[in-house]
C-alpha positions as CSV (number, residue, x, y, z in Angstrom):
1,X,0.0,0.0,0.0
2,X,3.0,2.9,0.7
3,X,4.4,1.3,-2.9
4,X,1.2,2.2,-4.2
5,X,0.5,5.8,-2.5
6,X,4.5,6.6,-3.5
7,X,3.4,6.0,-6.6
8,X,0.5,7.9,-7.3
9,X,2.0,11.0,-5.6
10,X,4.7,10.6,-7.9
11,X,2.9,10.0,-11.1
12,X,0.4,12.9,-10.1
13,X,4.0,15.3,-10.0
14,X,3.3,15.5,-6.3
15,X,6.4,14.6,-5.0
16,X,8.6,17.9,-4.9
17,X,10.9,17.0,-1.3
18,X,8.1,18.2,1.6
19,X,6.3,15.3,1.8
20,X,6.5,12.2,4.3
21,X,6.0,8.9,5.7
22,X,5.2,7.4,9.7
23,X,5.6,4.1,10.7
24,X,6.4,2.4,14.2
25,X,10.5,1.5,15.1
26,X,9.1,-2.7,15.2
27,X,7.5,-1.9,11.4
28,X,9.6,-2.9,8.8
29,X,12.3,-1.3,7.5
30,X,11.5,-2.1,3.5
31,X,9.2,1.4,4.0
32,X,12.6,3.0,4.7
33,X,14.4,2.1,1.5
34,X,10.9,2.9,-0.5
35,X,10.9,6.8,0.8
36,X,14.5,7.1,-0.1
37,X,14.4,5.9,-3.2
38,X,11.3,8.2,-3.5
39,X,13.0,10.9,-2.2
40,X,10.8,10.9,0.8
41,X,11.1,11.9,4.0
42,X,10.6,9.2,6.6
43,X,9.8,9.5,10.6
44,X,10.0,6.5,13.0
45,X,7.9,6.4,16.0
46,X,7.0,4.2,19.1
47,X,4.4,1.6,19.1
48,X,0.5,3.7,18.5
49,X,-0.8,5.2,16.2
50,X,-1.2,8.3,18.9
51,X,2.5,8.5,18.0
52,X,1.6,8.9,14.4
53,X,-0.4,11.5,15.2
54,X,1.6,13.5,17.1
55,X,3.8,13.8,13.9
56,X,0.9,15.0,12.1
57,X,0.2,17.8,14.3
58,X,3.8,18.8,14.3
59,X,3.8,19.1,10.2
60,X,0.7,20.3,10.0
61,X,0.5,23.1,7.6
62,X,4.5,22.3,6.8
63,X,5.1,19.3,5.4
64,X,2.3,16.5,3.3
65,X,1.7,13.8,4.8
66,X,1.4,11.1,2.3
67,X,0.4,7.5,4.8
68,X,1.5,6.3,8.3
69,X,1.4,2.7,9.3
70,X,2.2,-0.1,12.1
71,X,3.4,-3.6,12.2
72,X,-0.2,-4.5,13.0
73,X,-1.4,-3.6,9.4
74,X,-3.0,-0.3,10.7
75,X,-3.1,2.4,8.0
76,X,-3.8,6.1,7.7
77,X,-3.6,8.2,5.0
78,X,-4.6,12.0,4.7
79,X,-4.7,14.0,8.5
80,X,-7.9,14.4,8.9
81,X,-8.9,11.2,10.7
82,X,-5.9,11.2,13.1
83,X,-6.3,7.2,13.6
84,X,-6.0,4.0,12.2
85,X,-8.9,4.1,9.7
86,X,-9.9,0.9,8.0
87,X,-12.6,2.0,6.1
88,X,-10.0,4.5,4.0
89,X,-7.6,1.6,4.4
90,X,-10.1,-0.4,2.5
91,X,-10.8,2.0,-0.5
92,X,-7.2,2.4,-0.7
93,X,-6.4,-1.1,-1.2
94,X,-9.4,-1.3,-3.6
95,X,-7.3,1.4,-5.6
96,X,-4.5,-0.4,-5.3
97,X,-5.6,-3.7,-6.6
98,X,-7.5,-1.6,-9.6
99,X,-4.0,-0.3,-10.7
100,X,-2.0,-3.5,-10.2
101,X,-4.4,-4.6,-12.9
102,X,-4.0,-1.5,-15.1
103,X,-0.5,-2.7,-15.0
104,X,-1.6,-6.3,-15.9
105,X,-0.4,-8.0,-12.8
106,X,-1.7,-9.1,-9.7
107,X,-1.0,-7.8,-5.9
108,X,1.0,-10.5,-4.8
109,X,3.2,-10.6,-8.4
110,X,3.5,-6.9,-7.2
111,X,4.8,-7.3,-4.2
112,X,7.3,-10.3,-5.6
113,X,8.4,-7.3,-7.9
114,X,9.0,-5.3,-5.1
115,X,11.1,-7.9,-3.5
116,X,13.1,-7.9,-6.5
117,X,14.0,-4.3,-6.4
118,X,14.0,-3.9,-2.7
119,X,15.2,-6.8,-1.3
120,X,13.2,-9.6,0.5
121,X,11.7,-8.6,3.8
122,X,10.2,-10.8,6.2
123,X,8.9,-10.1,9.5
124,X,7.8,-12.4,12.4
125,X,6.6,-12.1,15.8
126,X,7.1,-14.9,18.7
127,X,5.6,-14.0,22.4
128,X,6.4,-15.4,25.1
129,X,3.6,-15.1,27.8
130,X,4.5,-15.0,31.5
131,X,1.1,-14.5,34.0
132,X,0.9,-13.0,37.1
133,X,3.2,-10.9,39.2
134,X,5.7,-13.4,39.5
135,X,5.4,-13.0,35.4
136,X,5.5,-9.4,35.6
137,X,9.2,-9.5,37.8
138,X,10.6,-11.9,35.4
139,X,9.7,-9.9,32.0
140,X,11.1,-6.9,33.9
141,X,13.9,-9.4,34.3
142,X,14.4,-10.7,30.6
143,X,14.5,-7.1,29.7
144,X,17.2,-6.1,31.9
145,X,19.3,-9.6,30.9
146,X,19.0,-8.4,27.5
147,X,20.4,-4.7,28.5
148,X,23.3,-6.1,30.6
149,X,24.1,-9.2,28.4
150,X,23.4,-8.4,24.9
151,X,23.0,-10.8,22.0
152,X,26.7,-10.9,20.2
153,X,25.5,-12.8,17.0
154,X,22.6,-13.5,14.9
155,X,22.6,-16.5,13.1
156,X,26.3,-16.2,12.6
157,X,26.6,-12.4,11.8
158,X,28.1,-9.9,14.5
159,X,25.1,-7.4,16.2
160,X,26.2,-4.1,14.4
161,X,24.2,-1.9,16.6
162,X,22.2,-1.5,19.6
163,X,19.2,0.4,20.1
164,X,17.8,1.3,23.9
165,X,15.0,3.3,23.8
166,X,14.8,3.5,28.0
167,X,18.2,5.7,28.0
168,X,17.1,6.9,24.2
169,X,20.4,6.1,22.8
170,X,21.7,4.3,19.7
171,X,24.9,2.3,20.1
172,X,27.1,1.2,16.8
173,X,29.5,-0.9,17.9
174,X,31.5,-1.0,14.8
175,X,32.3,2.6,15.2
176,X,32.2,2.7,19.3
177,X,30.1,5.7,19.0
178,X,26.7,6.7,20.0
179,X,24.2,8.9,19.2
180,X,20.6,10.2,21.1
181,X,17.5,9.1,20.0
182,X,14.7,11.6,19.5
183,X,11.9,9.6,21.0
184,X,9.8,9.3,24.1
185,X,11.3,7.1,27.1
186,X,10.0,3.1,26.1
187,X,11.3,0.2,27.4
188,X,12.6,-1.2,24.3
189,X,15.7,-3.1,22.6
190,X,16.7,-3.6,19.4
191,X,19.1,-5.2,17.9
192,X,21.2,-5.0,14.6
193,X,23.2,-7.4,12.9
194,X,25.6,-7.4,10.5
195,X,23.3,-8.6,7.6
196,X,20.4,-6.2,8.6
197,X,18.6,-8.4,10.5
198,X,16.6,-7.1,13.8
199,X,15.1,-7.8,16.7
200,X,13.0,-5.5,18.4
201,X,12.4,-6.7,22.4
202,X,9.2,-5.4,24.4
203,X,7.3,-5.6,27.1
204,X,3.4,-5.7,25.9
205,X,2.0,-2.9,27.1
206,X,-2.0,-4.5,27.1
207,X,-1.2,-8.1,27.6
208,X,1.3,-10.5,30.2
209,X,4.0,-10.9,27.7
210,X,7.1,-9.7,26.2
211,X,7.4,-9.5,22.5
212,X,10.3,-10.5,20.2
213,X,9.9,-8.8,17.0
214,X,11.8,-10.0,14.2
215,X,12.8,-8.3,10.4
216,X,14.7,-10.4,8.0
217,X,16.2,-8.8,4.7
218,X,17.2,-11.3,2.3
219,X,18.6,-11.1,-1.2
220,X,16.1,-11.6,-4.1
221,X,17.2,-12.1,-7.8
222,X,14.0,-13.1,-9.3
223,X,10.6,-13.0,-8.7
224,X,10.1,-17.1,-9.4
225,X,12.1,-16.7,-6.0
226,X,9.3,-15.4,-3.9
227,X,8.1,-18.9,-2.2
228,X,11.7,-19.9,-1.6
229,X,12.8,-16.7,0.2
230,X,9.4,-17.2,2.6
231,X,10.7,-20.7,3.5
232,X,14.8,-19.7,3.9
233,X,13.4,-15.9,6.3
234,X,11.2,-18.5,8.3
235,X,14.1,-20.9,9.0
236,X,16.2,-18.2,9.6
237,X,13.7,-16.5,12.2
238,X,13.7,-20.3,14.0
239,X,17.3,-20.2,14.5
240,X,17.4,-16.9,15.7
241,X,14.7,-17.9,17.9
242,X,16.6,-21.1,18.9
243,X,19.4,-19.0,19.5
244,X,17.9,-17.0,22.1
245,X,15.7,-20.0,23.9
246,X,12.6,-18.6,23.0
């Protein structure tokens, strides 16, 4: 759907370097590379779509707001409704489908192309549920494992960076530098590796469970590829999983 809005600002001569994107930090970073290579201006937030409105208001009357989204498939387009609005979502995606076909091809040979030019991204989610308050001491406790023992590889490539959003700083440990993160205080990791996989780490803040959210980038020559590439990101995520006993 943000392929498809890019798009048709861009074939309507819209695009002229003041408009942007929203999504959430655990949303994948494939909308990243699209607003770059549309010459886009992208903002990441925390987890809500309150977030994404607060980003609104702050443009508003600046900068054109082209669509915000979340991991959760929320969408918002326009600033009018300053939610996630599925009955615009819904029209939108009707568009969408209408001009994959104007292009004689389908959604999902349109996302395959995507994947081609893009790279393949995958993203998965495993929870791990612990009840109660002896549940609630040890998420706080898995958290601050995490913080004081941190991951070193990912499926056999180094962690590159380090992202904790509690002290809102960004660690690269390549360069040994670090640099502040513009955000709210939130009690979330992420992790980098060296082959741009992630892992975003959370508390839930509705439900008794911390969240492991994982973002695979693979390479992707062809789009006769597409199945293959699901199969080889969802091994991937398993070991990774494996890897950190979840």
């Amino acid at each position: 759907l943000f392929y498809y809005m890019l798009n048709a600002w861009k074939d309507a001569g819209k695009l002229n370097g003041n408009q942007y994107i929203v999504k959430t930090i655990v949303t994948t970073e494939l909308l990243v590379e699209m607003a770059k290579k549309f010459g886009v201006e992208y903002y990441d937030v925390l987890t809500g779509f309150k977030f994404i409105a607060e980003i609104l208001g702050q443009n508003e009357g600046k900068k054109d707001f082209i669509i915000g989204g979340e991991e959760s498939y929320g969408y918002l387009a326009g600033d009018f409704i300053r939610d996630k609005d599925a009955v615009m979502s819904g029209a939108l995606i009707a568009e969408m489908l209408a001009w994959a076909k104007s292009k004689n091809t389908s959604a999902l040979d349109l996302l395959a192309k995507i994947y081609v030019e893009y790279g393949f991204y995958y993203e998965g989610l495993v929870n791990v549920e612990k009840h109660g308050m002896q549940g609630a001491s040890e998420i706080k406790q898995i958290m601050t494992d995490f913080r004081k023992n941190p991951p070193k590889k990912m499926d056999g490539f180094e962690i590159v960076k380090i992202k904790d959003y509690e002290v809102q700083k960004e660690f690269d440990l390549i360069a040994k530098t670090e640099k502040p993160i513009n955000l709210p205080k939130s009690d979330v990791l992420q992790f980098v590796a060296a082959d741009g996989t992630q892992i975003s780490v959370r508390p839930s803040g509705t439900e008794p469970k911390i969240k492991f959210y994982f973002g695979v980038k693979l390479p992707m020559q062809q789009t006769t590829e597409f199945n293959a590439k699901i199969d080889e990101a969802k091994a991937k995520i398993k070991r990774i999983a494996n890897e950190l006993s979840l």
